[in-house]
Each structure stands twice: as structure tokens, then as C-alpha cells.
N, C-alpha and C positions, 0 to 999 in steps of 0.2 A: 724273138723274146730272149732275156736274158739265162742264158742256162741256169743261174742261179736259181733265179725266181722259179723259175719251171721248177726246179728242183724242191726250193721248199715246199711248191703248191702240191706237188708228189707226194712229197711226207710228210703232208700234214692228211691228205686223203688216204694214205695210210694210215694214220693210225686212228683214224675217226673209225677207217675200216675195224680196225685189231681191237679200240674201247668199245665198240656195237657187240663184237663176238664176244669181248669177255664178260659182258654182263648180259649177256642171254642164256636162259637154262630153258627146258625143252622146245625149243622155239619162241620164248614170250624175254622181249626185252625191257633190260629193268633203268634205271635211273633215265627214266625220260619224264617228260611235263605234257603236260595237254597242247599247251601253247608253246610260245616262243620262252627262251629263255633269256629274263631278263638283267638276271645277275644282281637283283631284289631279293632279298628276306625272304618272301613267300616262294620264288625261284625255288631257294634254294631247298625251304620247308617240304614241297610238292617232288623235288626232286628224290631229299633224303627219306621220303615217306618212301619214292618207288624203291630206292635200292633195298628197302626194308623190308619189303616185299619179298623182295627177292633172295633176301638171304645175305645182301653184300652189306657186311655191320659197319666196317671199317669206312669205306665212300659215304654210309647214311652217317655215320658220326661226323664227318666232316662237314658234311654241310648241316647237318644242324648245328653247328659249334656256329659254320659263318651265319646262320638265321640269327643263332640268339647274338652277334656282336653287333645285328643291326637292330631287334627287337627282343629282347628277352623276359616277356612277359607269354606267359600261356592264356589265350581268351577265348569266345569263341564270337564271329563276327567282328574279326579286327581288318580294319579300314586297311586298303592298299594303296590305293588311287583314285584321285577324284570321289565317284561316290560307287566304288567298286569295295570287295568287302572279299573275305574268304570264314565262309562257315565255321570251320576249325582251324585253329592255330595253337601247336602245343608243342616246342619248339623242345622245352626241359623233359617231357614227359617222351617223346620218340628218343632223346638222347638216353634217357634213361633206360630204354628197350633194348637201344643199339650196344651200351654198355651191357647189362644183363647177358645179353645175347655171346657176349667176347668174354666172360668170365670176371671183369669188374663192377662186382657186387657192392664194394662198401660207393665207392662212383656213383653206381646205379640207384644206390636206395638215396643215396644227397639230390639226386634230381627228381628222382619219383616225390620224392617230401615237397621238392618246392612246388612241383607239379600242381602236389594236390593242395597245396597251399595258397596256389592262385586261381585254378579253378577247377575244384573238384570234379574227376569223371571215374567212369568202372576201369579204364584201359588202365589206366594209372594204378589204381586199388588193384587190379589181378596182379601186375607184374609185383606190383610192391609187395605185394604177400606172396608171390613167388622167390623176392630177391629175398625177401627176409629170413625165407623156407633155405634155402643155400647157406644164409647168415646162421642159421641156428643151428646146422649139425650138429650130432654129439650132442646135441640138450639132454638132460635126466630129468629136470624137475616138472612138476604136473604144473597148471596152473590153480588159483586160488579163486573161489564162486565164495560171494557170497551176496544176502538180501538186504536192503538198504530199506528205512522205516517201517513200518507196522504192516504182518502178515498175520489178521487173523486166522482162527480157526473155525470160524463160520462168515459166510455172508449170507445175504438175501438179494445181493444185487447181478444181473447176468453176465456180467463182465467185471474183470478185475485189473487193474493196473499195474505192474510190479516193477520195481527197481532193482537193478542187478549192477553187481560190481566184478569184475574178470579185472585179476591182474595175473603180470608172468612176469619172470627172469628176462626171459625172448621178447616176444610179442604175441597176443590175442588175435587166433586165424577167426575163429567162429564163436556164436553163442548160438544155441540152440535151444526151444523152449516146446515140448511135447513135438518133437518130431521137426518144428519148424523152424527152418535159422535165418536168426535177426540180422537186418539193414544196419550193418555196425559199422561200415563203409572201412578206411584201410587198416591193416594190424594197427598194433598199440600197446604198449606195455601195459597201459591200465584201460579200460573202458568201462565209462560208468552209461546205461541205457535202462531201456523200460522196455517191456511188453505186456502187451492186453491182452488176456485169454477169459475163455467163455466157462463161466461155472455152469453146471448144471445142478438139477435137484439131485442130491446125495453125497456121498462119499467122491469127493476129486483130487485124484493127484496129479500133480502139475512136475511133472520131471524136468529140469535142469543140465545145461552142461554148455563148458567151457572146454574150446580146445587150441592149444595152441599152435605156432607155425612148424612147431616139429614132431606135432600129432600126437603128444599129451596130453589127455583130457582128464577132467575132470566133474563127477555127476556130482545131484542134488536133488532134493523133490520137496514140494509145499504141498501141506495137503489142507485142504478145507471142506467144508462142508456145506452145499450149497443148500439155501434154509428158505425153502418160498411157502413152506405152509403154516396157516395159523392156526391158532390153540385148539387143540380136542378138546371138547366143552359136552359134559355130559350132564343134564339134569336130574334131581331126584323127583321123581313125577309117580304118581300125579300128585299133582301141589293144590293149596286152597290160595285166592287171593281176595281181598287183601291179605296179605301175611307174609311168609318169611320164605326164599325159596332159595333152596340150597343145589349143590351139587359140584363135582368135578372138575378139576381142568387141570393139562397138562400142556406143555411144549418143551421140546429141546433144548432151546433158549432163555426156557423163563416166559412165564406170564407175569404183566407188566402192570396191566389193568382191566378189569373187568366189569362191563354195567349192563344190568337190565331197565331197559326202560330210560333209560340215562341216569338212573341213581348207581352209585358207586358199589360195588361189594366187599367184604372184606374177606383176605386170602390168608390161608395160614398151610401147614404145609402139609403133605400127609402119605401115605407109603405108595400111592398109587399115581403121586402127582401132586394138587395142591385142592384143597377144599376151600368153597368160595360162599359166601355165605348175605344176601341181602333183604332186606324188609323195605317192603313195595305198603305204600299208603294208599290209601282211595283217591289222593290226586294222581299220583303218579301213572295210575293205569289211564288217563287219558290220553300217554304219550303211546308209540308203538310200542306195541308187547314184543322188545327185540332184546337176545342178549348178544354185546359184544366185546368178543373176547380180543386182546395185541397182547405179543410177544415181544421180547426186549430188542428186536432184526427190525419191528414196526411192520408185520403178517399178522393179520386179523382174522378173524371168521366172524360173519355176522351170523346171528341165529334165531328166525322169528321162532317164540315159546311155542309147541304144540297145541293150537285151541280144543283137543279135543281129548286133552290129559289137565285142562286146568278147570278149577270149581270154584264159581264168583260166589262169596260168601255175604255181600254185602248186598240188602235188597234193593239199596237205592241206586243199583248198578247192573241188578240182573236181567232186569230188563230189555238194555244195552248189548248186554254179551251174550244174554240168550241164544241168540242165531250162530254165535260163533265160537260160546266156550262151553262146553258141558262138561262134567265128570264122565268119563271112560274109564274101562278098566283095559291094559291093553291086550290083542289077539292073545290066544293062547296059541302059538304057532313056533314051533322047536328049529324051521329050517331061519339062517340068514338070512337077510336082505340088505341090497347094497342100493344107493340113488343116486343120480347125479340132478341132485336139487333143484339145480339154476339152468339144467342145460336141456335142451330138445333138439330131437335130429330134423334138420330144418333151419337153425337158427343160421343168421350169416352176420361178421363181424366183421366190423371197421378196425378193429382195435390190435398192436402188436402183442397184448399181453391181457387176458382174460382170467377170472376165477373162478374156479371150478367149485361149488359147495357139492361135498357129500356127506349123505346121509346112511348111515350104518343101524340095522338091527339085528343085533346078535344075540337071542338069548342064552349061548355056550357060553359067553366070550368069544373077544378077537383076536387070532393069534396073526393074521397077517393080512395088508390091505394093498394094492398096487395101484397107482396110475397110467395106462399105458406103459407096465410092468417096469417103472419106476416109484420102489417102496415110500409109503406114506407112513408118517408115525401116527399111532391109537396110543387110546388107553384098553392095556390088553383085558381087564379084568369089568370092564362098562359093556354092556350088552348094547345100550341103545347111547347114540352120541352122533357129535357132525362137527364136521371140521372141511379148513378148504386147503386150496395150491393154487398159486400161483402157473397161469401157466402161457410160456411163450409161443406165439405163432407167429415167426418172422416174413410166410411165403405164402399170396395166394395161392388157394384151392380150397379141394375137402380136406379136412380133419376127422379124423375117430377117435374118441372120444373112449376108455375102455377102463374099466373099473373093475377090478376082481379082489372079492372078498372071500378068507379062509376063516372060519370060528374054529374055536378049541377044541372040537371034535372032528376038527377034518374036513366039514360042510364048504363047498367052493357054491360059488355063483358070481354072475358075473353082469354087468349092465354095460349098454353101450350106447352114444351118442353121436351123430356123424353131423357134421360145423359143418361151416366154409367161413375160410380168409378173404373178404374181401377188400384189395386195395381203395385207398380214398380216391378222387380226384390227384390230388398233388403224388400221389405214390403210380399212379399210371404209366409206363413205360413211355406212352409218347409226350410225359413233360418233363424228361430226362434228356441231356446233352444228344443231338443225332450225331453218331459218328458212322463214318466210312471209310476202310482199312482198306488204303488203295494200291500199297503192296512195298515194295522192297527195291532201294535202290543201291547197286552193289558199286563200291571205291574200291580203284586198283583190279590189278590181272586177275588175280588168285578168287577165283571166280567157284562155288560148287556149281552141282548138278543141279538140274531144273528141278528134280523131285525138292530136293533139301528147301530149293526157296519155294517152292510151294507149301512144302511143311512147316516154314516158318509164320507164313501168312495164315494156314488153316488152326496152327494150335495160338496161333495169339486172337485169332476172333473165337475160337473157341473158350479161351480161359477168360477172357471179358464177358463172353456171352453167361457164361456161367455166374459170375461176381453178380449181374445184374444190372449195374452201374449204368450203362450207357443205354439209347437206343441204337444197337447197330443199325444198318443200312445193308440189308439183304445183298448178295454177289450178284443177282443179277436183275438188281435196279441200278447196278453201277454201270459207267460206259464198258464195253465187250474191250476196247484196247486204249489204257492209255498207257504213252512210248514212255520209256525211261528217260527221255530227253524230258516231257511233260513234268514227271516226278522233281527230277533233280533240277529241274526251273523251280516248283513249288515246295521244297524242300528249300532250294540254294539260295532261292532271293525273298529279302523282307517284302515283296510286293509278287511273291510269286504264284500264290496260289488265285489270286483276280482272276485269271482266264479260263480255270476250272471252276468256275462260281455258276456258273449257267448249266453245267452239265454234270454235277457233282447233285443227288439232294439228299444234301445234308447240313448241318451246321458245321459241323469239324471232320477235317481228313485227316488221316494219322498216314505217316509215310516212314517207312523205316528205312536208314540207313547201316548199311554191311559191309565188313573191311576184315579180311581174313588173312593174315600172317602165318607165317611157319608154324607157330604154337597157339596160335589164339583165334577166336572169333570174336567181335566188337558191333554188335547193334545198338543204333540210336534209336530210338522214338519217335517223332514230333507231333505232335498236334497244332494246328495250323485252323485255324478261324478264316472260313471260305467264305467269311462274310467282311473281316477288317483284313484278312491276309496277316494275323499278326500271332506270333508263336504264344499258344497258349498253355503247352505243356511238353516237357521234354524231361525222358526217361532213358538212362543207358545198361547196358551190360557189358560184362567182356570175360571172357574163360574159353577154357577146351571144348571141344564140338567135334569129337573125334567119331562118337557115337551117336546115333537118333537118339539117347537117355541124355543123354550129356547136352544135345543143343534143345530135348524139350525141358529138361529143367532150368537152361539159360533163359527160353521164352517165357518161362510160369513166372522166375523172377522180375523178367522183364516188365511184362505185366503187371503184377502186384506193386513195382516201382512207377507205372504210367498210372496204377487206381490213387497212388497217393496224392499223385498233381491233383487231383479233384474229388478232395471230401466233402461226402454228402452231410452238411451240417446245417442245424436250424437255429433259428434266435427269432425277434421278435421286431415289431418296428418303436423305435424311443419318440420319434420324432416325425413331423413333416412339413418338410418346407418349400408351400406353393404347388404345383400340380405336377411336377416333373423330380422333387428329390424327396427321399426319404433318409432318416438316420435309423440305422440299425445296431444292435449289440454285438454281432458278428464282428471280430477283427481279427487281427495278424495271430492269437494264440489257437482260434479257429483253423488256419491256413486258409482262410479265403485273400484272391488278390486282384485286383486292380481287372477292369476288362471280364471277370467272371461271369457269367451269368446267372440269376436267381430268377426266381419264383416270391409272390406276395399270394398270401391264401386269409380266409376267413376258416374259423370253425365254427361249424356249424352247433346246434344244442345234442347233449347227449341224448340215444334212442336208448328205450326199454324195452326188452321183452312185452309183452302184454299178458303174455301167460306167467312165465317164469319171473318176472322182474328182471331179468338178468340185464346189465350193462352192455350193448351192442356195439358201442363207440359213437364217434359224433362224425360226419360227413362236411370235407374240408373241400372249399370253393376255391380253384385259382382266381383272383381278381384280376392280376399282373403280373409283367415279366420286363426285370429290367437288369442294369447289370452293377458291376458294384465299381467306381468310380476312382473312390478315393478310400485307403485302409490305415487303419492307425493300430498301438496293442490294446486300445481299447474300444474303438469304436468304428463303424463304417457307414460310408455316401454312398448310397442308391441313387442312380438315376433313372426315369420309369418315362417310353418314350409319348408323346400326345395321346391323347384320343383313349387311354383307360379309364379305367373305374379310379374313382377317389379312393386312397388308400388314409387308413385311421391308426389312430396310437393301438401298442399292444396287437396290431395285426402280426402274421406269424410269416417270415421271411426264411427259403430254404436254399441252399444252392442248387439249381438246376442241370 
């Protein structure tokens, strides 16, 4: 052989030796590929990903500069060859790491922008609110909160909407709203967003706060007053009818209108509230002896008249009412009495939101009334009166039901009534998406400890399991081992999850993907339809996980960003065309999309008490289940597979 030749093939196995050593740190070597190296785009992406890993910024900026000179678009699913494909491709967004990483910040934040300007992920948003955090030393000034459109000072509705404006000098790290910080995805000099928070009955304050990247914040607080009860309606009794019957009524808001019988009253105003004043004719007592009272919030009390404080004066009617109206004069009885009207312990409801009527006799006065030690407003100086609340039950089970009444002399007592929430048909757990959280697949060396990835899997089925949202898929109805090879087949390819379909039962598997760098941790999502094999929902995160706080508040986020992929929303059906489509009101301002799955129900007639009259709810039939086709911003295509029930106009369509 030529000495030369020998010669080069020496030095070049030299120094393949000497580039192996120099990018190995405690044994694990870094800028290698799975495969062969092609000298391709993705080559080079896969290679600068490992040097990144490993800490070598300079080699990973290199070759991602050669990735973006052959593609410089950031996508995820971008074709290589043939009909080969690579999951992620973020070509701007790792240069932007590898910059950060070497101290070229203003560098880093021009690629992080384009990053997320081609396609938004958390990896991108953490560093870019880290590069920004370096950008903004030496900041002084706080940022600027303020509320965009109309914040009353009362509602009567459980939830509220808000508009929020954050602007800074720097940029906007977080916004915060009672404890909880909003999906405002990367800084921003100005962010205009919204958040929904839940009013309850009473006094709410809703605390605010803007912080920026250089950890200037800025508070705020709204306060409202949440108003679900209607008018305290006291009568002056006992009364004659026909005639003229008078008496009380107050509400925080305003009383709005008031009728007995369906004849109107008139209101004028008076120290204790407002005095209501109507004359009932001999026809009018044909109708129900009810009076009811709304408030300006649109909270009523309905109030059938007491039959045994009224005196029918007309004898071509006494007859009639004899059984059920006489003149009384009332107990002569000094203690309080509290009732819950409408309610019996026993009763069980279909309904998310029920009214509670109470009835009060006080002959002190009232000086103070509770609901489930949430204060009801009276009228303090009426001894005998009723009024309701509105009241939410979002979760089957039992309910108690607990009333406690104080008179002006101190007198307590207290009534008690024990429900039950019963879900409808369509609220059942098993007509809710099945999922099964089949575990965690880890990219690159840098690998944690088996504890951490099992903690990852237990607090993300746990903070689902809690939401409600889904039917999970118990751990050990699932197979006892499936390989990481398994996963990252059904994670990695559009047709990947087909061979877990027979031994998987559930409708969707969620599989998470994990990639952990010097400063970060990056989990993906997926949801993955084990019946078309086709990504139905994908959620990410990315931040520090230095501590178990630190990566279970990465998972709760996570979480709450995988409940968004699929809100539970309802509409109706518009249309139907033929046995197989329906048109629905649901569309793109919904967030329903293409492949979804729904629910078609009937509802049923409303139940009554039989003792109490009370409103039980009405009992809702799935008829169907089909999925949603085609989406527009106003309307959407059902289609619903053979062999169901005929589905009708105005039937009621949910996401499932």
C-alpha cells in the first residue's frame, strides 16, 4: 500500500478518535444521529439537537445555521423523503437556544420570534422569556394593568369574562388572575387577553396582576357582587279578597316588577325597601293565588299567598275557597322559624342550578339569615317573609342543604335539607372521550430518574382525573409493558398508533414526549385516535424541573393546556340532511374541529316534586354519536354513522 494512503487513513482514524472524546461528558456521547448521517437538513437538525444536549453551543449552532440554508422553516411533520417525515423540525427555534446559551441575546430573541412566528411551541416561549429576562436588566419601571369594557358591580351570572390589557417598557412575563397565571403564550410589550372567573354569592374580589420580565409587577382587583337571590317579598296579612293587598319588598338590585295573580302592582319606595300595593277583582282570583317578585339581575321569587291568612269576602266564591282559604289569625309563638319551602331531604336532581325558596318567621325581626353560611339579604324589620337563591350544584352526590336563621333578639335556629346531584344520561362519565395515558417517551441522553417519569405520568392522570373531562382507562386495564419502541412508533408516525388499537380499550391514548437540556425540561402531549390513528390533540410545555414543585407545576400547566384541545360545549341541531348528516350551531368560535367526536341527545319533559312542586330537571336521552366533519365560524357538519335513531331539528348536540 502506498505509504501515503496508509498515512491519511491513520489520520483521519485519529481524529474521528480525538472528535468522539471531545464531545463526550461522563461517558454519554453527544453530536451523533440515530441513523446514518446523511448530510440532509434533518442530518444536520438531529445532529445540532444532540450537541445541544450536551452543552456544545457552538458545533449545535453550526449545524443548525446548515439545516435552516436547506430548509428554514420551523413545522412539525415536515416531509424528508419519500413518504418519511420527522415529527419536529425547529430549525430557528434550537438556534435561538444555542445563541441564548453563548450570550447572544439580541441574536437569540430574532430567531426565537421567527420561531414562534412559524409555529408556535412552549420551548420557544420559555427561552424567549428567558432571553428577554437578560434583555431587560436594570429595568425600574412597573408594568401598566388595566380593564378593557364594562365591569359591573353586581352580576347574577356564575362566571364572568374579563378583558385585560398589560403593557411594559420591556415586555409582559405573566398575568395572573386570583392566584392563577394566564396562557399569554411569549412576553410582549403589550398583551391584550381575557379570563373567566367564577363569581359566587356575595362579596368577590378578583385580584389582578401584571409582571414583567424583569420582575416588576403590578396589582389590581374588581370586585363584584354576586346576586343570585330574588326579592324579599313580605305581605301584609292577613288580607280580605277580593280587595286590595299590600305589602313589602326589597332587593339589592332593585325590584323591577311585581304580580299577584298575574295582575301588575304598583311600587313606590319606602324606608325599609319599597312598598307594593295591588287590587285583585273577582276574576283574577281564578288565576293561581301566586305573587312574583324580579329584580333588575332578572332573580325572582315566586311566592304562592298563604291560604290560611286570606278571607274570601265574596260569597259567590266562598264556596270555592272554603277548603283552602280561611281567616287565621297567626300562632302566637315568640321563637323564629326558618323553611326551606321547595326543598325535602330525599329530593334528587338532574339540574346544575336549582332554587331554593325560604320561608322566614320571625316575630323579633331578622337580623341575620345564611345559606350554607353564605349571607342571604332580608328585610330586617318583617317578621314573616320569603325570598329564594339561586343555587349551583356542578357535581354528583349528596348536598345539605343548611339554613340558619338569627331574629333581633339573638333567637338562632336552623333547618336542614340533604339533595343529591344526579348526572343526566349525557353528563355520565362513560359518554365522555375514553382516554389512556400510556406513559412518556424520552428524546436524547439526558435522561431523569425512573421516580421523576413515573411522577410525571401519576400527577398528569391525576389532574385530568380531577377536571372530570375525560373517562380515563384505569392502569391496570392497560397492557402491563408497552416498549418505548411501541410509544415512539405511535407518537412518531401518522399511521402509528393502528397496532395498539386491539389492545389499547380506549378511544384515545395520550403519550407524552420528554427532552431535557442543561436548563430545561419540554413535554409534548399527544392525543392520538386509536381508532383513525390521526393526532387529535397536542399540548406542550417547557421550563425548569429542577425540583418535584417545579416539574408538578410544569404538569398541572400541561394539563390544563391538553383540557383546552377539547371543550366540553353544547349547541343544538339547525338542520338534517338524510340519515347520516346533521347541521349544528356549534362552530370554529366554539373550538370544536374537524374528526371531534359528539353526542346527539333529546330532552326529556321537566320533573316536579309532587310534594314540594320543586323543579327536578328534565332527564336527557343520548340518541347518537357521531363526529363533526366539516367546521365553518358559523356553523358545523355532523356526520352520524348507520343504523341510529332519527335525529330532529332543535335536538341538543354536545362534544363528547
Amino acid at each position: 500500500m502506498d505509504k501515503r494512503i496508509f498515512l491519511l487513513i491513520a489520520l483521519a482514524a485519529s481524529g474521528c478518535a480525538s472528535d468522539t472524546a471531545r464531545f463526550e461528558k461522563e461517558g454519554v456521547a453527544y453530536g451523533v444521529t440515530e441513523g446514518p448521517f446523511r448530510g440532509r437538513w434533518w442530518s444536520y437538525y438531529e445532529r445540532g439537537r444532540s450537541f445541544l444536549d450536551g452543552g456544545f453551543y457552538a458545533e449545535a449552532q453550526r449545524d443548525f445555521e446548515t439545516a435552516l440554508n436547506e430548509r428554514d422553516l420551523d413545522q412539525r411533520w415536515a416531509r424528508t423523503y419519500g413518504l418519511h417525515f420527522t415529527a419536529q423540525y425547529f430549525p430557528n427555534r434550537e438556534l435561538g437556544v444555542a445563541l441564548y446559551h453563548q450570550g447572544a441575546y439580541e441574536e437569540a430573541a430574532t430567531r426565537l420570534e421567527s420561531s414562534q412566528a412559524q409555529q408556535p411551541s412552549a420551548r420557544a416561549e420559555w427561552y424567549l422569556r428567558e432571553t428577554r429576562k437578560k434583555l431587560s436588566e436594570g429595568d425600574t419601571v412597573a408594568p401598566a394593568l388595566s380593564f378593557e369594557g364594562e365591569h359591573p358591580t353586581s352580576l347574577s351570572t356564575r362566571t364572568a369574562t374579563l378583558l385585560l390589557r398589560a403593557e411594559d417598557n420591556t415586555y409582559i412575563d405573566t398575568i395572573t388572575v386570583d392566584g392563577r397565571e394566564l396562557n399569554i403564550g411569549a412576553p410582549a410589550r403589550a398583551i391584550d387577553t381575557s379570563a373567566t372567573v367564577t363569581i359566587a354569592p356575595g362579596i368577590n374580589t378578583i385580584a389582578f396582576r401584571a409582571r414583567d420580565v424583569a420582575g416588576l409587577e403590578t396589582e389590581s382587583a374588581w370586585q363584584v357582587y354576586g346576586d343570585f337571590d330574588g326579592p324579599a317579598v313580605s305581605l301584609d296579612l292577613p288580607a280580605t279578597l277580593p280587595g286590595v293587598l299590600e305589602g313589602t319588598v326589597s332587593d339589592r338590585a332593585g325590584v323591577t316588577r311585581l304580580t299577584v295573580a298575574g295582575v301588575s302592582a304598583t311600587l313606590s319606595e319606602s324606608a325599609d325597601g319599597q312598598r307594593f300595593r295591588v287590587a285583585l277583582a273577582t276574576p283574577d282570583l281564578a288565576q293561581p293565588l301566586v305573587c312574583i317578585a324580579e329584580d333588575a339581575l332578572g332573580n325572582t321569587s315566586t311566592i304562592p299567598l298563604p291560604a290560611d291568612r286570606l278571607k274570601v269576602a265574596d260569597a259567590r266564591l266562598a264556596a270555592v275557597f272554603a277548603p283552602l282559604v280561611t281567616l287565621a289569625q297567626p300562632a302566637a309563638e315568640s321563637t323564629p322559624k326558618v323553611t326551606l319551602a321547595n326543598l325535602a331531604s330525599g329530593q334528587r336532581y338532574l339540574r346544575e342550578e336549582i332554587v331554593v325558596d325560604i320561608e322566614i318567621e320571625a316575630p323579633a325581626g331578622v337580623r341575620s339569615l345564611t345559606l350554607n353560611e353564605s349571607p342571604v339579604d332580608v328585610l330586617p324589620v318583617r317578621g314573616s317573609q320569603r325570598l329564594s337563591r339561586r343555587v349551583a350544584l356542578p357535581k354528583a352526590g349528596p348536598v345539605a342543604m343548611i339554613a340558619v336563621l338569627e331574629d333581633q333578639q339573638g333567637n338562632r335556629v336552623e333547618t336542614r335539607a340533604d339533595i343529591e346531584r344526579v348526572l343526566t344520561d349525557v353528563e355520565q362519565l362513560s359518554n365522555r372521550l375514553s382516554l389512556a395515558i400510556l406513559g412518556n417517551i424520552w428524546e436524547g441522553p439526558n435522561r431523569v430518574a425512573q421516580a421523576e417519569e413515573t411522577f410525571i405520568a401519576d400527577e398528569l392522570n391525576r389532574v385530568l382525573y380531577d377536571e372530570g373531562r375525560f373517562d380515563l382507562v384505569a392502569r391496570d386495564a392497560l397492557p402491563e409493558v408497552l416498549t418505548e419502541q411501541e410509544l415512539a412508533a405511535a407518537a412518531g408516525s401518522r399511521h402509528g398508533a393502528s397496532p395498539l388499537r386491539d389492545i389499547v380499550p380506549a378511544e384515545m391514548m395520550a403519550v407524552g414526549l420528554v427532552r431535557k437540556d442543561a436548563e430545561s425540561v419540554e413535554i409534548i402531549l399527544q392525543a392520538i385516535s386509536l381508532e383513525t390513528s390521526q393526532l387529535m390533540g397536542y399540548a406542550d410545555i417547557a421550563g425548569r424541573a429542577n425540583t418535584r414543585e417545579e416539574l408538578r407545576a410544569l404538569v398541572a400547566d400541561l394539563a390544563l393546556r391538553f383540557l383546552q384541545e377539547f371543550p366540553r360545549v353544547q349547541g343544538q341541531v339547525a338542520s338534517v340532511r338524510g340519515a347520516d348528516t346533521a347541521i349544528s350551531n356549534l362552530s370554529q368560535r366554539d373550538r370544536v374541529r374537524p374528526k371531534m367526536k359528539c353526542l346527539l341527545f333529546r330532552q326529556g319533559e321537566e320533573i316536579h316534586d309532587p310534594v314540594t312542586g320543586a323543579l327536578l330537571g328534565a332527564p336527557a336521552e343520548v340518541i347518537a354519536e357521531g363526529w363533526f366533519d366539516g367546521v365553518t365560524p358559523t356553523l358545523s357538519t355532523i356526520r352520524l354513522p348507520q343504523g341510529q335513531a332519527a335525529i330532529e331539528v332543535q335536538d341538543f348536540v354536545i362534544t363528547k
